[in-house]
Biopython code that builds the backbone (N, CA, C, O; Angstrom):
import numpy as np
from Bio.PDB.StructureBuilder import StructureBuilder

atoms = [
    (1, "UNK", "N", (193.724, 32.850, -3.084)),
    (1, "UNK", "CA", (194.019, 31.482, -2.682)),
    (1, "UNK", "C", (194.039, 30.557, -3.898)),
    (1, "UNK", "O", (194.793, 29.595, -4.042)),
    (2, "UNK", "N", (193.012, 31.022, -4.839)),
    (2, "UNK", "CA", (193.328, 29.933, -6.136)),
    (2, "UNK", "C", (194.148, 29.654, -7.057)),
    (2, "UNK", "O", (194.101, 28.895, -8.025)),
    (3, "UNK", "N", (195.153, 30.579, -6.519)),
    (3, "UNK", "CA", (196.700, 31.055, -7.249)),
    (3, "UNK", "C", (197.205, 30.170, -7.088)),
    (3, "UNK", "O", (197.737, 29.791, -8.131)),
    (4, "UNK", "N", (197.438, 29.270, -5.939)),
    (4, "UNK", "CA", (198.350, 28.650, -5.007)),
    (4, "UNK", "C", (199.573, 28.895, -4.694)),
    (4, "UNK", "O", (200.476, 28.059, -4.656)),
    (5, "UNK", "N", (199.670, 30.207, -4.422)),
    (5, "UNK", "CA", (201.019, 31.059, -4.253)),
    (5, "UNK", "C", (200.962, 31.425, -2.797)),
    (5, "UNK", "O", (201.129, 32.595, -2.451)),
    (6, "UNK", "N", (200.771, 30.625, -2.077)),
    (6, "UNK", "CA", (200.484, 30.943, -0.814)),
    (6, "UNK", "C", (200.980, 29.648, -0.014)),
    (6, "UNK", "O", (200.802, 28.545, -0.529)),
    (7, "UNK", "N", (201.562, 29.753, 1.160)),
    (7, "UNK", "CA", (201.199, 29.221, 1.821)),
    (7, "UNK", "C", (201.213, 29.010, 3.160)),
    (7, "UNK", "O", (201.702, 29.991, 3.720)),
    (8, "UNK", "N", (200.842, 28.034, 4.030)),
    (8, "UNK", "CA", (199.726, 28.248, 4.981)),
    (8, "UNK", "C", (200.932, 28.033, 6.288)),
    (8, "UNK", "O", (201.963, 27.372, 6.171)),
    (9, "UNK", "N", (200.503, 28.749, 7.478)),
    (9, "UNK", "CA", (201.605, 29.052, 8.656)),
    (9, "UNK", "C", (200.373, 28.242, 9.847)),
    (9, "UNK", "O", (199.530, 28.830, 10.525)),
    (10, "UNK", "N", (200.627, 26.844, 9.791)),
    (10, "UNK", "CA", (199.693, 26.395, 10.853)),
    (10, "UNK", "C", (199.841, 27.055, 12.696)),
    (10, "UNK", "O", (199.118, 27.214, 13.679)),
    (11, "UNK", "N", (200.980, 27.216, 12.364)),
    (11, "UNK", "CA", (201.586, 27.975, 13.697)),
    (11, "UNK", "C", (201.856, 27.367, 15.026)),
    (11, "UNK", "O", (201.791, 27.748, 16.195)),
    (12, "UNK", "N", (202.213, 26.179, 14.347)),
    (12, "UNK", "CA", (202.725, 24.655, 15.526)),
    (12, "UNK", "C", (204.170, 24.889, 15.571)),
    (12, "UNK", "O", (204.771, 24.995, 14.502)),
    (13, "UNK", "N", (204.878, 24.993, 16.822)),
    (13, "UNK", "CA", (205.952, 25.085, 16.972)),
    (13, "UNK", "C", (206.746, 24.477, 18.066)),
    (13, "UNK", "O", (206.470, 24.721, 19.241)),
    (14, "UNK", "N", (207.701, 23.712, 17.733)),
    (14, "UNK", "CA", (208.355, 22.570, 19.029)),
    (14, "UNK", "C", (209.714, 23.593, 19.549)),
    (14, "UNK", "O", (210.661, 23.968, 18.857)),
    (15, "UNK", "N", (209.405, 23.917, 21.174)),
    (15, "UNK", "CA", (210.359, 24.487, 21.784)),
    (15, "UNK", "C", (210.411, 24.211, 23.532)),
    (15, "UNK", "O", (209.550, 23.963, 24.377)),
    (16, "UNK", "N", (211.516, 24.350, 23.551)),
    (16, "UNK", "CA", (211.319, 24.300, 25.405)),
    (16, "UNK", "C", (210.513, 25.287, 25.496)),
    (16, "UNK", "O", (210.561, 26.327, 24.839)),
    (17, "UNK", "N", (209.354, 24.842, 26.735)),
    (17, "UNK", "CA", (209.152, 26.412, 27.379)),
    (17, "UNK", "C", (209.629, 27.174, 27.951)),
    (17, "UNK", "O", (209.236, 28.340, 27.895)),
    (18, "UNK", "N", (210.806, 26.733, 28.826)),
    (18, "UNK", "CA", (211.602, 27.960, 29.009)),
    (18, "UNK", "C", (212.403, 28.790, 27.989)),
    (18, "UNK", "O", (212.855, 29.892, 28.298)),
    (19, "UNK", "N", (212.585, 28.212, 26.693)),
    (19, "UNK", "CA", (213.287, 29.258, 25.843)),
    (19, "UNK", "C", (212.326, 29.635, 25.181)),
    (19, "UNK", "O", (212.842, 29.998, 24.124)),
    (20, "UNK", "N", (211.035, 29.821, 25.092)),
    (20, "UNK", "CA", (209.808, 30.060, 24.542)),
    (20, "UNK", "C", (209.953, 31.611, 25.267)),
    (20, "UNK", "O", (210.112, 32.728, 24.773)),
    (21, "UNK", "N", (209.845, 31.214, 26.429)),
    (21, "UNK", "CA", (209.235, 32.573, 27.640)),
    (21, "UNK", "C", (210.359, 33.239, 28.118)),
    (21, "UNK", "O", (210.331, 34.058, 29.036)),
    (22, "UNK", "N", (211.428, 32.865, 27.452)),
    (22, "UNK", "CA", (212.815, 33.772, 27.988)),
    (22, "UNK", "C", (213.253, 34.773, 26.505)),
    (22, "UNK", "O", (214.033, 35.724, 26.558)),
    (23, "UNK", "N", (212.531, 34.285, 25.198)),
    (23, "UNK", "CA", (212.506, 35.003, 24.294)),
    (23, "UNK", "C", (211.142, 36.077, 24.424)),
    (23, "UNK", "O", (211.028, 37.287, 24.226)),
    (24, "UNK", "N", (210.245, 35.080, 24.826)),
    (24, "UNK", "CA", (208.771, 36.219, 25.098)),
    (24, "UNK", "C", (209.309, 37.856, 26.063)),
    (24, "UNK", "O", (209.099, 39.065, 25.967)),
    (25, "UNK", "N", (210.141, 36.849, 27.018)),
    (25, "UNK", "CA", (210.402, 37.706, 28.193)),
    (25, "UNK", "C", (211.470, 39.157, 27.428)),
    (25, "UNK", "O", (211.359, 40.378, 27.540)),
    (26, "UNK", "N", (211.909, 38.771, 27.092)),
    (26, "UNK", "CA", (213.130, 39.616, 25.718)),
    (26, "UNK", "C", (212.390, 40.263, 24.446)),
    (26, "UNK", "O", (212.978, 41.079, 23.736)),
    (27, "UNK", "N", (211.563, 40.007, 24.289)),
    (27, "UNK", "CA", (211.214, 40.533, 22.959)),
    (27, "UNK", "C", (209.942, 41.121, 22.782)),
    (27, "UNK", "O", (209.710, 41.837, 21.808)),
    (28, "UNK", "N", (208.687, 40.750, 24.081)),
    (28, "UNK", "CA", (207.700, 40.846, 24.072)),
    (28, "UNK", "C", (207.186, 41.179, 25.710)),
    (28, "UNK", "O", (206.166, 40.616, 26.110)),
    (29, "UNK", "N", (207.762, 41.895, 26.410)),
    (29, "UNK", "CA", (207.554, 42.025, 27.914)),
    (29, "UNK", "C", (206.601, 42.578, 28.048)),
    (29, "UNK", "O", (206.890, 43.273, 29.022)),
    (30, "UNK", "N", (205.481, 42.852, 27.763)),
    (30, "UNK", "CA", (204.249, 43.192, 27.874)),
    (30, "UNK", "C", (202.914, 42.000, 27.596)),
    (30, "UNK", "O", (201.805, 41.878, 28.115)),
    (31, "UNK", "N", (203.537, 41.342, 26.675)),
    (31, "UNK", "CA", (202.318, 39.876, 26.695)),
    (31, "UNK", "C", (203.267, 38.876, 27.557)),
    (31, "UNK", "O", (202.539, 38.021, 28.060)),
    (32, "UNK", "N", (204.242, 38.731, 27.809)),
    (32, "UNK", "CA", (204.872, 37.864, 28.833)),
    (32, "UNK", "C", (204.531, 38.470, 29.880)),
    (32, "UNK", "O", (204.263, 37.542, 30.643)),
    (33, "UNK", "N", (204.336, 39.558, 30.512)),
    (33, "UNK", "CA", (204.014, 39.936, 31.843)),
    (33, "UNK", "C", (202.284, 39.615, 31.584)),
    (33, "UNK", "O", (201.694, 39.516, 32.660)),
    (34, "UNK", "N", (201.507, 39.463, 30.521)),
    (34, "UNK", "CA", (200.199, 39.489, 30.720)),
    (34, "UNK", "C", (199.998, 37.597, 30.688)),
    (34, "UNK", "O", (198.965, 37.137, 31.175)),
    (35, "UNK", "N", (200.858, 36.819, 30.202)),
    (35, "UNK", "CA", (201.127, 35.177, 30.611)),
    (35, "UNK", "C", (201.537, 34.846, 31.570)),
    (35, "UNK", "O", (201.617, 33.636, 31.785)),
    (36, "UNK", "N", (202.050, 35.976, 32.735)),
    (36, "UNK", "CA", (202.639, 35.430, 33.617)),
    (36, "UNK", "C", (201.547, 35.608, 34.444)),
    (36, "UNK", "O", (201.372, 34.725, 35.284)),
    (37, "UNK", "N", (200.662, 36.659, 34.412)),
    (37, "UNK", "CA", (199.661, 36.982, 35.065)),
    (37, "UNK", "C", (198.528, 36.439, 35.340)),
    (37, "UNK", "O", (197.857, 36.381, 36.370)),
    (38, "UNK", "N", (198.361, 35.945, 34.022)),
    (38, "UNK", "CA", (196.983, 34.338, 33.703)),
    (38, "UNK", "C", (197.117, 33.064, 34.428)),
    (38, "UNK", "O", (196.252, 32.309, 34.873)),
    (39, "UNK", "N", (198.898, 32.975, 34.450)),
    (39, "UNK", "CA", (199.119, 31.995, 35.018)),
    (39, "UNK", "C", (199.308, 31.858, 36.448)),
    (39, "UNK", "O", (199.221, 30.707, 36.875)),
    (40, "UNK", "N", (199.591, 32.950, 37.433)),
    (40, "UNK", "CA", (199.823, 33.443, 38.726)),
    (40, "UNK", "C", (198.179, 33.342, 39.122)),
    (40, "UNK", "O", (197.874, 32.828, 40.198)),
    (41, "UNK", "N", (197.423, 33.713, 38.460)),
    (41, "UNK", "CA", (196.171, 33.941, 38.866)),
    (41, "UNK", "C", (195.294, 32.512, 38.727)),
    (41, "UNK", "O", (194.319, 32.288, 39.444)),
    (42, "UNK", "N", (195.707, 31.720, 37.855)),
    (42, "UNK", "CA", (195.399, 30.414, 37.592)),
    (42, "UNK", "C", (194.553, 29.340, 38.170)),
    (42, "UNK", "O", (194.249, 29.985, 39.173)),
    (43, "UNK", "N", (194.025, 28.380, 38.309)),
    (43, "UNK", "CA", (194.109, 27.567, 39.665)),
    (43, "UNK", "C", (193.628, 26.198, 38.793)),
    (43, "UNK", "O", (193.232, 26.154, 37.629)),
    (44, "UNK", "N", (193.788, 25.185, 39.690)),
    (44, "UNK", "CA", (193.631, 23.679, 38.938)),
    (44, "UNK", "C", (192.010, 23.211, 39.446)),
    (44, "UNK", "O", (191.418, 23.277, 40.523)),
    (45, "UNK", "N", (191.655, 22.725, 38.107)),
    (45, "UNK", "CA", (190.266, 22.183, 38.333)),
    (45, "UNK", "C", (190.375, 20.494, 37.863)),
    (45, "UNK", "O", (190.305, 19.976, 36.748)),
    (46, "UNK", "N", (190.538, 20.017, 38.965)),
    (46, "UNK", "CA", (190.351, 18.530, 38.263)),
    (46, "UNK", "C", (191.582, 17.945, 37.973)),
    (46, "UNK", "O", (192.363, 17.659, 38.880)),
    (47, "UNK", "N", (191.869, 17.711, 36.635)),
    (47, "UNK", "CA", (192.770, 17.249, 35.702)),
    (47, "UNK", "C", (193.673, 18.299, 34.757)),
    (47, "UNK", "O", (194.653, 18.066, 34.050)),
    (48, "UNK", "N", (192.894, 19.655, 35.049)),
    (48, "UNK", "CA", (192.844, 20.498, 34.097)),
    (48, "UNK", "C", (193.324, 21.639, 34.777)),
    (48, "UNK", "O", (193.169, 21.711, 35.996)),
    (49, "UNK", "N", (193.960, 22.657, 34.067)),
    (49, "UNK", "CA", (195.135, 23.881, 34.949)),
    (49, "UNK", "C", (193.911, 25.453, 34.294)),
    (49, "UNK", "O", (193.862, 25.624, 33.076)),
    (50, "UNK", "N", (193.284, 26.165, 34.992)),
    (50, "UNK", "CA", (192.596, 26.978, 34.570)),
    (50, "UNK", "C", (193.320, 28.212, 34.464)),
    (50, "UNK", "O", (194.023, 28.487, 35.437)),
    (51, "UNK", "N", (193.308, 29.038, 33.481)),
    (51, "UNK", "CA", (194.592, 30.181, 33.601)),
    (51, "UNK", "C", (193.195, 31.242, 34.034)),
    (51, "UNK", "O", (192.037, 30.848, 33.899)),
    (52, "UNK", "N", (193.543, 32.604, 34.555)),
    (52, "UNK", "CA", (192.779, 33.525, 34.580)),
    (52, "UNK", "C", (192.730, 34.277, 33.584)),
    (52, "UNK", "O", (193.742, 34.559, 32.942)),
    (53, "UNK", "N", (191.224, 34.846, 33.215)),
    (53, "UNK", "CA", (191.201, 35.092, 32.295)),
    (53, "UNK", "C", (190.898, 36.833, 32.390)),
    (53, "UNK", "O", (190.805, 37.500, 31.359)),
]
sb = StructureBuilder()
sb.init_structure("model")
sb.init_model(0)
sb.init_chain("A")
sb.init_seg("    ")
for serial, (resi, resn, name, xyz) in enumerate(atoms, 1):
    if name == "N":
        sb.init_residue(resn, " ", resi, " ")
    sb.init_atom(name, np.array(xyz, "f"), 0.0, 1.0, " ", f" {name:<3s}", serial, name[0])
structure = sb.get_structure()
């Protein structure tokens, strides 16, 4: 790191979510079926959307 030949991938990224999860769905169908699952199983507390965990 004291090189400063590096640098840093905060990993913030601006996208629709549907073209987020239609690439997940395409490229990654095994953690998109395990997001779809968190979220199917889900339920709302409050203010707040609880995914299953």
């Amino acid at each position: 790191m004291s090189a400063g030949t590096y640098w840093w991938n905060s990993g913030i990224f601006i996208v629709r979510a549907s073209v987020w999860l239609d690439t997940l769905k395409r490229l990654q169908p095994e953690m998109y079926a395990a997001c779809e699952s968190a979220f199917t199983g889900g339920h709302s507390e409050g203010a707040y959307f609880r995914l299953q965990a």
